[in-house]
C-alpha positions, -999 to +999 in steps of 0.1 A: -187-555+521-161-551+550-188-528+568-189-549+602-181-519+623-197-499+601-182-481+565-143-466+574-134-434+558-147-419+533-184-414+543-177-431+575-213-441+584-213-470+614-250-473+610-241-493+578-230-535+580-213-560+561-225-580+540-215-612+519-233-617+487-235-648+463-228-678+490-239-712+485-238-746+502-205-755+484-188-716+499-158-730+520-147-714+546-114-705+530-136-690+496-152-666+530-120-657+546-103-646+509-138-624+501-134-607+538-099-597+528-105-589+493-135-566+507-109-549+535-086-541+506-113-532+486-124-504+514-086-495+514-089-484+478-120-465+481-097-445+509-073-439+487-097-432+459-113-403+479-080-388+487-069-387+452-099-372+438-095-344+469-063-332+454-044-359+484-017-374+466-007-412+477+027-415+469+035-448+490+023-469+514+036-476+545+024-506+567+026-516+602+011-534+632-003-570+633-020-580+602+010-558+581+041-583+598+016-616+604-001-620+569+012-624+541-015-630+524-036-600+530-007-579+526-001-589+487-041-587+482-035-555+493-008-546+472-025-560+443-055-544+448-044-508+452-020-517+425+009-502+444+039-512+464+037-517+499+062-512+524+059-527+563+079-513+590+106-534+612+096-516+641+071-533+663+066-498+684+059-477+652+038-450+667+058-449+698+090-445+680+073-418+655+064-395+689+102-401+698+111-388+665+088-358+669+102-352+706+139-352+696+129-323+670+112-304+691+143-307+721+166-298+695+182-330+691+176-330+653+167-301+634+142-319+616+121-344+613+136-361+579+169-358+604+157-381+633+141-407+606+174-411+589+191-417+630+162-433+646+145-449+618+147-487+619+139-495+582+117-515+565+114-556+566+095-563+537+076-551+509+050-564+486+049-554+449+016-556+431+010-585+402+001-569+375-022-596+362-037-603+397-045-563+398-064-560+364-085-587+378-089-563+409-099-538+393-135-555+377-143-572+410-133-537+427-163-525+409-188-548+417-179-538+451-185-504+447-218-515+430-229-534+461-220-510+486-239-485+471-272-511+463-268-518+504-270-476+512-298-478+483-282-453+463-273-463+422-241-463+408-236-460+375 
């Protein structure tokens, strides 16, 4: 469970922590590091999930920031997890460049705020595409997640 700052969105509860289940003495450290990442994704599709099943719509996903441009890895775990495409943005000032985008609409220098993506927008630099066979695989261990986290809050799952 990726709860080491406690459970993100939905049912945010930082009460709650992580927790690794089924190590032994031949775990590698590698083995670890893959289950923490699985785990983060994991707690990405629950998000998701709980958007979807409030009427919220994910259409894409967009990535940015450290672990989007310096991984890789986690960014096709991701992608395979959530079973959808995943964009990362070239810009390394996203959110500084998205209020600049928001501030030339609202001085009139683009009427709106499709307008000053399209001008200011820098693009894309990658994008990961989920494996279909590595996401069906996903899916079960996705549920045992879901399973666990629930056995840690002491609730049942069916």
């Amino acid at each position: 469970l990726d709860w080491m700052n406690g459970r993100r969105t939905p049912d945010a509860n930082q009460l709650l922590k992580g927790a690794i289940m089924n190590l032994n003495l031949g775990s590698s450290a590698p083995a670890i590091f893959r289950a923490l990442v699985e785990a983060t994704a994991y707690g990405s599709r629950m998000i998701v999930e709980r958007f979807e099943s409030e009427g919220v719509p994910i259409k894409e996903v967009i990535a940015l920031g450290g672990v989007a441009k310096k991984s890789p890895f986690a960014m096709q775990v991701l992608a395979n997890v959530l079973n959808r495409p995943i964009s990362v943005v070239r810009s390394e000032q996203t959110c500084a460049l998205g209020a600049a985008m928001f501030a030339a609409v609202a001085g009139g220098v683009y009427p709106t705020v499709g307008d000053a993506i399209a001008c200011m927008g820098n693009g894309f630099e990658r994008e990961y595409t989920p494996d279909v066979s590595r996401a069906g695989q996903y899916d079960a261990i996705y549920r045992k997640y879901a399973r666990l986290g629930a056995f840690v809050e002491g609730e049942t799952l069916g």
